[in-house]
C-alpha positions as CSV (number, residue, x, y, z in Angstrom):
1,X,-10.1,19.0,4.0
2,X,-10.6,17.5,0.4
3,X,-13.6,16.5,-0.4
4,X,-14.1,12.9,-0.4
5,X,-16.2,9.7,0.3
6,X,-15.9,6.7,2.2
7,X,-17.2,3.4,0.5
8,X,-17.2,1.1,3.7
9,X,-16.6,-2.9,3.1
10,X,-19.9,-3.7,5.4
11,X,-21.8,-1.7,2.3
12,X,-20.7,-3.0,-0.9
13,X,-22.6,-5.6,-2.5
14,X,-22.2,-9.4,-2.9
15,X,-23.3,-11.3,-6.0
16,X,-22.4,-15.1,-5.1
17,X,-23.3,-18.6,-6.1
18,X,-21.8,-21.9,-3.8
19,X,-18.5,-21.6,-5.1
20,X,-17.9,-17.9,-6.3
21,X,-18.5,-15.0,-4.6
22,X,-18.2,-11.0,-5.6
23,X,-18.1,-8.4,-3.1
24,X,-18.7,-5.1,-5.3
25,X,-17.6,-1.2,-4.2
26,X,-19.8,0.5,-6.7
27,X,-22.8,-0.2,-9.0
28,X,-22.5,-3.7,-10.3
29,X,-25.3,-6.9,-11.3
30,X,-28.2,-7.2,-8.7
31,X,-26.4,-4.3,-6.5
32,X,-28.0,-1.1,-7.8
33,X,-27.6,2.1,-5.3
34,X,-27.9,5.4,-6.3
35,X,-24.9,6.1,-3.9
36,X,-22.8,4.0,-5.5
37,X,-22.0,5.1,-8.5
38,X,-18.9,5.1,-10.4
39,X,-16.1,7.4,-9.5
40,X,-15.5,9.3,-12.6
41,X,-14.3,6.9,-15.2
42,X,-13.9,4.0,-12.5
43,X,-17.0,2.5,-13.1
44,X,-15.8,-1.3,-11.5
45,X,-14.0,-2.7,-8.3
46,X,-14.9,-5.8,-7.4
47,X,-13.2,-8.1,-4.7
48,X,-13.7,-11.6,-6.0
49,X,-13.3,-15.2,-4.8
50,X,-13.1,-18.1,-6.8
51,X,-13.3,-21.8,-5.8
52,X,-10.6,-24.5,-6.8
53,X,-10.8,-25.9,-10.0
54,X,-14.0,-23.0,-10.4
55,X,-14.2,-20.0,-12.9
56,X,-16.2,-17.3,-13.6
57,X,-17.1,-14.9,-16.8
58,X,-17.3,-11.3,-17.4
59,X,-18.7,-9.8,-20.8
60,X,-18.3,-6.1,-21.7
61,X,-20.5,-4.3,-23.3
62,X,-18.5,-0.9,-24.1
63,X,-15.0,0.0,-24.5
64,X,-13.2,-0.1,-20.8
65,X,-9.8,-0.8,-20.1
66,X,-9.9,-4.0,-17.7
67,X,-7.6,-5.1,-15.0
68,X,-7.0,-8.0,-13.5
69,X,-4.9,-8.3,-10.4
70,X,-4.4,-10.9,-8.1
71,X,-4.5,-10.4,-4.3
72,X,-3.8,-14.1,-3.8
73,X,-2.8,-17.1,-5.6
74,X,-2.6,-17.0,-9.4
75,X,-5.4,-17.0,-12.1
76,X,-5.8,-18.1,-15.9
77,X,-7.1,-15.4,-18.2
78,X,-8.6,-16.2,-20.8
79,X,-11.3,-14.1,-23.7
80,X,-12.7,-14.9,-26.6
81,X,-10.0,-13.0,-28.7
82,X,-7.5,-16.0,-28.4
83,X,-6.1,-14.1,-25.3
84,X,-4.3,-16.8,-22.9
85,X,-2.2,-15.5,-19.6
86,X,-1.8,-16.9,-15.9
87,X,-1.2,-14.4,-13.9
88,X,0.4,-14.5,-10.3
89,X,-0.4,-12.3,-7.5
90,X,2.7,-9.5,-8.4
91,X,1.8,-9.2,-11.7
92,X,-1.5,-6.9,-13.0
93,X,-3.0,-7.6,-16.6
94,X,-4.2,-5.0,-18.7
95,X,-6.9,-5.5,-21.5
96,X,-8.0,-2.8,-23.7
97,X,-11.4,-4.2,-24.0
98,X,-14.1,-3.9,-26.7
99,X,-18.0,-4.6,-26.5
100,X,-18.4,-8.1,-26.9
101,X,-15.2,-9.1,-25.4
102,X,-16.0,-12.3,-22.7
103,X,-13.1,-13.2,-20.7
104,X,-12.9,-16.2,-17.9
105,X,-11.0,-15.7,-14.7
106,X,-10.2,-20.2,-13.6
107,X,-8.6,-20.9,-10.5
108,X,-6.3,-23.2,-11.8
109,X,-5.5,-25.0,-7.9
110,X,-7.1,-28.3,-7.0
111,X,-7.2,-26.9,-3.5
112,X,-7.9,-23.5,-2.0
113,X,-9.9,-20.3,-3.1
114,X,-8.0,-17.5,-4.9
115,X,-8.7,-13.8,-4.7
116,X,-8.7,-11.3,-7.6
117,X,-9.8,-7.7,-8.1
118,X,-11.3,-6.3,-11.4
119,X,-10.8,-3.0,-11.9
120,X,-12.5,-1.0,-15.3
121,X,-12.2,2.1,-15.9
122,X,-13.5,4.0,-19.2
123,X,-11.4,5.3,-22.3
124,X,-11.0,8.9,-22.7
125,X,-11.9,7.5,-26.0
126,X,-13.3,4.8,-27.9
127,X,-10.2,1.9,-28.7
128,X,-9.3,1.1,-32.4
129,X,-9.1,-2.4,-31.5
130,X,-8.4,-4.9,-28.3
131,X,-5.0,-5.7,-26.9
132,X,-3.5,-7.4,-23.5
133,X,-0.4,-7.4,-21.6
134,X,0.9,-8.5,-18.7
135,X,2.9,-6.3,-16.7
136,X,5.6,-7.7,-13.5
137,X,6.0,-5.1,-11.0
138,X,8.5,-4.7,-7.9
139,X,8.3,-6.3,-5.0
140,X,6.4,-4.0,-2.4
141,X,9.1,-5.6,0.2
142,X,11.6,-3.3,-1.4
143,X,10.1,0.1,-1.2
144,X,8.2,0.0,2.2
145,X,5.6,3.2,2.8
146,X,5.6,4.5,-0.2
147,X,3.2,4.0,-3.5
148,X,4.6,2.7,-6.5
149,X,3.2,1.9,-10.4
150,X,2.7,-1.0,-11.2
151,X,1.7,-0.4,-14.8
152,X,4.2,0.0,-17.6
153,X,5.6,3.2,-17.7
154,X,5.3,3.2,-21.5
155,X,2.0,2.6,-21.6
156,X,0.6,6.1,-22.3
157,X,-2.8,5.1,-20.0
158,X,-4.9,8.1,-19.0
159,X,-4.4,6.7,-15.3
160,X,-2.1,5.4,-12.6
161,X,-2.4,2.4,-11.2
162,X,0.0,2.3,-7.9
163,X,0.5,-0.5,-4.5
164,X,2.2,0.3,-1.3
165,X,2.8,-1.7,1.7
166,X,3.3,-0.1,4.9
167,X,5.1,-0.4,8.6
168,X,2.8,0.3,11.4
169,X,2.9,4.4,11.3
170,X,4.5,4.2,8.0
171,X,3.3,7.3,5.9
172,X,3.9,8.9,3.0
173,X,2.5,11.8,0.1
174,X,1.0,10.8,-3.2
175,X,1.5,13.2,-5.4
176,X,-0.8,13.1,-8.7
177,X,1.4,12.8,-12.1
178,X,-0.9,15.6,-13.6
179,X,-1.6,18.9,-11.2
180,X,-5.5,18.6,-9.8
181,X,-6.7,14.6,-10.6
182,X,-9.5,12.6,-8.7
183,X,-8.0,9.8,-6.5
184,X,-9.2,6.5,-5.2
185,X,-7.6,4.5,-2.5
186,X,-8.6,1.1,-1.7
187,X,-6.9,-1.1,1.5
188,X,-6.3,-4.6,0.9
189,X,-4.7,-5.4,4.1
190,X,-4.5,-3.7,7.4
191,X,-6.1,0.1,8.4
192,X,-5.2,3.3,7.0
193,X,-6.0,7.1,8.2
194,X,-6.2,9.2,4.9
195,X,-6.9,13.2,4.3
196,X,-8.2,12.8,7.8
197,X,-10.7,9.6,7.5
198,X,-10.4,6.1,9.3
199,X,-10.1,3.0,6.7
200,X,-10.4,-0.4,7.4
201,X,-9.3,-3.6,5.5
202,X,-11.2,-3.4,1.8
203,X,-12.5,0.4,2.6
204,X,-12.4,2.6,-0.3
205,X,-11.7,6.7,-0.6
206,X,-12.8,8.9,-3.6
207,X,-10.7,12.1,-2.9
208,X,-11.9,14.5,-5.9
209,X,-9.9,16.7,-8.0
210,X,-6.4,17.4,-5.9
211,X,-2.6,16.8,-6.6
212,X,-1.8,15.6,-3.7
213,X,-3.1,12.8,-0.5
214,X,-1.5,12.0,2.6
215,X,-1.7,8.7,4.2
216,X,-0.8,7.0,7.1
217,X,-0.6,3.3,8.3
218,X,-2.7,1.9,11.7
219,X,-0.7,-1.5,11.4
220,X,2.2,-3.5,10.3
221,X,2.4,-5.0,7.0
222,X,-0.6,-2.7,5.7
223,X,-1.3,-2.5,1.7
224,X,-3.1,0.1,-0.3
225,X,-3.8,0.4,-3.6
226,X,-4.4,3.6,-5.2
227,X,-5.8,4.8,-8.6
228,X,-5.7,8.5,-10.0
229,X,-7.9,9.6,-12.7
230,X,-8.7,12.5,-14.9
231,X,-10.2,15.3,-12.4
232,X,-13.6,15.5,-13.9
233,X,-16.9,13.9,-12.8
């Protein structure tokens, strides 16, 4: 079996106020566990929900790249770089992002809360300077039980960012773009079964160093999302 880790949704950590709340996989504010510690260069998956007509901010302190990718709903993006995007659940926006970049994630509806994951993940390293794109991907509808990118192909990233949705026993192989690489899957909807572990809806799975992890789907209309990494801890 490859040697993994569960990081079970019960576990992760919530930073909230009345209108905002975080729910946090590894290390992240007031949430301080020596168990959860980054994955590699993952260092940040938060599950976050935002209030109508609420925002929240982030500041970084070191060089990360920084994604932004809505589950549900849309969200306005903005930094303190002049960067400006709305951003739709189907699209994922990529910052290369500098210390002392602060960004703001609004929930631009007058009704209803939106849901958005931040993902960062460290440089191999350190950026020249900041940039931002936003990238449109293909709807999951269209290529059922497998795992597709969902970054630009041109980007040169040290990573892979890739979302699948899934028929009930729907499986499939990932196969890592760069022989032995560390894996991370993470359910948004539904239940998996992965390299031989049980997942439930926002579960997470650090699979280190292999090219390869099979997956299968418990229900209808599950999604994953999976990120692959440089193999080194």
């Amino acid at each position: 079996m490859i040697k993994g880790k569960i990081f079970l949704a019960d576990d992760r950590g919530v930073n909230q106020t009345n209108w905002y709340r975080s729910f946090n996989t590894f290390n992240f504010g007031k949430y301080q566990l020596e168990s959860k510690k980054p994955f590699g260069n993952l260092v940040l998956l938060n599950d976050d929900e935002i209030d109508s007509s609420r925002s929240v901010s982030m500041l970084v302190e070191e060089d990360f790249y920084v994604m932004i990718l809505p589950v549900a709903g849309a969200v306005i993006y903005t930094d303190n770089m002049n960067g400006s995007e709305t951003v739709a659940a189907g699209q994922v926006l990529l910052t290369k992002a500098t210390p002392g970049l602060k960004y703001e994630l609004i929930n631009p509806f007058a009704e209803g809360i939106i849901n958005v994951l931040h993902i960062w993940i460290k440089p191999l390293s350190a950026f020249a300077e900041s940039s931002m794109i936003v990238n449109t991907y293909g709807d999951v509808n269209n290529n059922i039980n497998s795992l597709s990118s969902i970054l630009p192909q041109d980007a040169k990233l040290p990573f892979q960012l890739s979302i699948g949705k899934f028929s009930g026993r729907g499986e499939t192989v990932y196969k890592t773009t760069g022989g032995a690489q560390n894996i991370f899957l993470f359910v948004l909807c539904g239940a998996f079964e992965a390299e031989g572990r049980l997942l439930h809806e926002k579960d997470g799975l650090s699979l280190w160093e292999t090219n390869r992890a099979e997956m299968e789907a418990l229900s209808n209309d599950a999604l994953l999302l999976c990120i692959e990494q440089p193999g080194t801890m």
